[in-house]
C-alpha positions in Angstrom: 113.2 88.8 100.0 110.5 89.8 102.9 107.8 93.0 102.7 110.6 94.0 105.6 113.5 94.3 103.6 112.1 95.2 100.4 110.8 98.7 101.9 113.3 101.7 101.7 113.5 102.8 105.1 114.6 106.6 104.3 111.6 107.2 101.7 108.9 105.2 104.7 106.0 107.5 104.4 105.3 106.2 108.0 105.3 107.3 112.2 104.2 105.1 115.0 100.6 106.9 114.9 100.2 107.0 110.7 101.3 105.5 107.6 100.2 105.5 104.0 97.9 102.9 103.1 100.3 101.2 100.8 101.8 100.1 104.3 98.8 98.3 105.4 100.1 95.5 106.7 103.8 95.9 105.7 104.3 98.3 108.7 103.2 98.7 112.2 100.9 101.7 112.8 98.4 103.3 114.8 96.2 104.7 111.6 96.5 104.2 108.0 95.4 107.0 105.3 95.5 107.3 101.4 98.3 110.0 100.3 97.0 113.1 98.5 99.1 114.9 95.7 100.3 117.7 95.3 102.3 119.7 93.3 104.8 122.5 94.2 104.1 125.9 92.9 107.1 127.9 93.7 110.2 127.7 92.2 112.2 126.0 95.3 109.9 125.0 98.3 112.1 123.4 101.4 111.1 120.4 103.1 112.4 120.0 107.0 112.6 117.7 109.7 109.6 119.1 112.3 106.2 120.4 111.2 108.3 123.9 112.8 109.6 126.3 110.3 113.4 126.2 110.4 113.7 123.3 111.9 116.3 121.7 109.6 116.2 121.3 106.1 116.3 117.9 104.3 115.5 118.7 100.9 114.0 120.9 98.1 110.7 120.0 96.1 111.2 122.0 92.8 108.3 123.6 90.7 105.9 121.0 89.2 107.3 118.2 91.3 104.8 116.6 93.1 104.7 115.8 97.1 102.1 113.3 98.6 100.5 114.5 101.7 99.4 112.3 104.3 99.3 114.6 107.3 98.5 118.2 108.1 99.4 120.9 110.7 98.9 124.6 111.0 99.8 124.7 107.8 102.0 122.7 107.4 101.7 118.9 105.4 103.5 116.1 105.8 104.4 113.5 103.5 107.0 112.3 100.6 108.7 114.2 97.5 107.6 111.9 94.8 111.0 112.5 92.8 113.6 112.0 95.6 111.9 110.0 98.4 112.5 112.3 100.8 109.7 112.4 103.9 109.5 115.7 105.8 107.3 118.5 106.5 106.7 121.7 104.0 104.4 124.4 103.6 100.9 123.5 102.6 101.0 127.4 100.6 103.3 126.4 98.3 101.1 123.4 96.9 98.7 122.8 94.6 96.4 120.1 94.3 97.2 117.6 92.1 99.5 115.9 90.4 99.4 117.3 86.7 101.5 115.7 84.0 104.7 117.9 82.9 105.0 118.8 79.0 108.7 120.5 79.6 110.8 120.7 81.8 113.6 123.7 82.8 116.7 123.0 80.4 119.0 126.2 81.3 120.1 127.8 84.9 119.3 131.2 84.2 115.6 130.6 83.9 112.8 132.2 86.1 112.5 128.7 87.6 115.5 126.5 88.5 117.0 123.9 86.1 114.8 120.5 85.7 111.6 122.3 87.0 108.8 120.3 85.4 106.2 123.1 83.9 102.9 121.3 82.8 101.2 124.6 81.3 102.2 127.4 79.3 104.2 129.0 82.5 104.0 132.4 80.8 107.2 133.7 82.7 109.0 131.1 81.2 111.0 131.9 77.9 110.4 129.3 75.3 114.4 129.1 74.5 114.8 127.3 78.4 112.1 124.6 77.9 112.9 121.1 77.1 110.1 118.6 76.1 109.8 116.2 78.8 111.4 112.8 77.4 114.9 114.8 76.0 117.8 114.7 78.1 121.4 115.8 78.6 124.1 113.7 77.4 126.9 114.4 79.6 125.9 114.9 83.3 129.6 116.3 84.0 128.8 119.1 81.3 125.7 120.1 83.3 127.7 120.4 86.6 129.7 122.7 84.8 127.3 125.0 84.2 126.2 125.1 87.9 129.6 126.4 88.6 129.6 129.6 91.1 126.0 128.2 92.6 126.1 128.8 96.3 126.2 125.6 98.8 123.6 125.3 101.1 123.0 121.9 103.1 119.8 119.9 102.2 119.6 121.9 98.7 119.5 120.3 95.3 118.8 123.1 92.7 120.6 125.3 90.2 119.9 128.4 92.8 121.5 126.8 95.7 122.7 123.1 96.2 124.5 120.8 98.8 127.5 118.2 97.3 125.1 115.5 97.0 122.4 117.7 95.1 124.9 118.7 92.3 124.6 115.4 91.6 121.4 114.5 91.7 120.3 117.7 89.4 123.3 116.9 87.1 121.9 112.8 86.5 118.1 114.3 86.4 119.4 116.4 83.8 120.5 113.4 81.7 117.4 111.4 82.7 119.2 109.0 84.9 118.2 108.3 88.6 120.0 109.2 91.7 119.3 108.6 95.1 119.4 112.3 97.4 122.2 111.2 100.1 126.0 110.4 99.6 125.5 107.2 101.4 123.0 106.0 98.1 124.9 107.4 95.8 128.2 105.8 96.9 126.6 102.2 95.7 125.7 103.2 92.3 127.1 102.0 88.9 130.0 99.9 89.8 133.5 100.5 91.8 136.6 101.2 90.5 140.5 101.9 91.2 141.8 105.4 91.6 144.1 104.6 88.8 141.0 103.6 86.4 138.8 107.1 87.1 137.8 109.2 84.1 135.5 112.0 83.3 132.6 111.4 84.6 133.2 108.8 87.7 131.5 109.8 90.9 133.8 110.3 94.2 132.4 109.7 97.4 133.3 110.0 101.2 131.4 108.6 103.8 130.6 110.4 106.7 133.1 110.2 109.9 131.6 107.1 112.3 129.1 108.3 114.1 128.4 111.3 112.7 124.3 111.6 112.0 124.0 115.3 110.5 124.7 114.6 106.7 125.9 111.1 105.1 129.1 111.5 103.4 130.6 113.9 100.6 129.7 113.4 96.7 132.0 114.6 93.7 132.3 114.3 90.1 135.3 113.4 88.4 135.8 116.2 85.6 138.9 114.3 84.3 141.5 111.7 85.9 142.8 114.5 88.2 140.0 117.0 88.9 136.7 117.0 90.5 133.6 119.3 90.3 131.8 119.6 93.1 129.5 121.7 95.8 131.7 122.8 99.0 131.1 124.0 102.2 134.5 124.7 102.5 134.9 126.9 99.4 131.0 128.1 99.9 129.9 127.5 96.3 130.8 124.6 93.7 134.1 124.7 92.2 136.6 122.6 90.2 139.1 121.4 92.7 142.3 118.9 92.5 141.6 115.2 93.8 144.3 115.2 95.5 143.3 118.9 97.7 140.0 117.0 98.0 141.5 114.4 99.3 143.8 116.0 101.7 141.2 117.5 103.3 138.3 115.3 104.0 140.9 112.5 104.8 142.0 115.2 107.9 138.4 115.8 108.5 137.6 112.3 109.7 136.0 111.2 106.2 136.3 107.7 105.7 139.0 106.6 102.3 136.7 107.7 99.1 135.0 105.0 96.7 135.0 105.7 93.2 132.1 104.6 91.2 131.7 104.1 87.1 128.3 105.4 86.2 127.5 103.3 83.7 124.1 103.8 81.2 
């Protein structure tokens, strides 16, 4: 394997005029410059495409998660969400400096601060009942989902206030301690593949995105039992518990490519 192919190319903490040291040598650049961290210090901060407000969200950085800057405009920083990967700009006001280790963790979704929030201090608007020690997990990441029923979808976000299909995910496996990548297109590789006629509780559904379609990488679901999935929707606005086969129906007149069906295995 070469430096080349080794490197993630969606989590390159890298332009043509400035990487992160770590790429010293790995990737072409006009400057290279040690990452500071951060943490986030609001309950959901957004991180976008442009260093411009509103310029398209990518992803969420939840309280206590921590986001290495390398670059810094009107402020606005630029860098990487430690926990997913994901490079983008956010607001500098909604960080703190440093990267302080988390004692709990958000266990509940009716919390002041969304579920798996990492708290490192005694967050005093934080009830003692919806902390977690950091270390304990969920056991069934199809249980968690369930609880996230109602949340309203909303493209790029991933918590238990808003989410997108592929964030359900993600927050349900974080839950149980297991790691996810962000996009549909990562998630579509994990665990192994199986049938349609071997899915169970549990399996993860995805559709990749139409060909050539660059705004969003496919379409994530859980299986909530051989016939059923869970998942976030644009087309019902929320997540919901919806038949395979409507599922199905649908995104297979949208363009979606067949679905793949994965076996998460521990």
């Amino acid at each position: 394997m070469t430096p080349e192919t080794a490197i993630d190319a969606n989590t390159l903490l890298a332009r043509p005029d400035l990487a992160e040291q770590a790429l010293e040598g790995l990737v072409p650049a006009g400057a290279y410059r040690a990452t500071t961290a951060m943490h986030a210090r609001t309950a959901v901060l957004d991180i976008e495409t442009t260093s411009e407000r509103g310029s398209g969200r990518l992803d969420q950085i939840l309280f206590g998660e921590i986001f290495d800057v390398l670059d810094r405009k009107e402020g606005r920083v630029w860098g990487r969400a430690r926990r997913t990967g994901t490079v983008g700009w956010t607001d500098a006001d909604g960080l703190g400096r440093g990267a302080p280790l988390a004692l709990f963790t958000i266990a509940t979704v009716d919390a002041v601060l969304p579920l798996n929030a990492l708290v490192h201090h005694g967050y005093s608007g934080v009830s003692a009942d919806a902390l977690k020690p950091t270390g304990v997990f969920e056991a069934d990441h199809v249980a968690v989902a369930e609880r996230l029923l109602g949340v309203p979808h909303s493209l790029g976000a991933r918590s238990s206030r808003h989410t997108d299909c592929s964030g359900l995910v993600q927050t349900a496996l974080f839950a149980c301690g297991r790691a996810c990548p962000r996009q549909s297109a990562g998630q579509a590789g994990m665990g192994r593949e199986v049938s349609q006629g071997e899915i169970a509780r549990g399996d993860l559904v995805v559709w990749l995105a139409p060909e050539g379609e660059t705004g969003f990488t496919g379409h994530s679901a859980l299986m909530l039992d051989t016939e059923t999935v869970i998942h976030a929707t644009g087309h019902h606005g929320r997540v919901v518990i919806e038949s395979l086969a409507e599922a199905m129906t649908r995104y297979g007149a949208e363009g979606f490519r067949p679905p793949v069906f994965r076996r998460l295995e521990a």
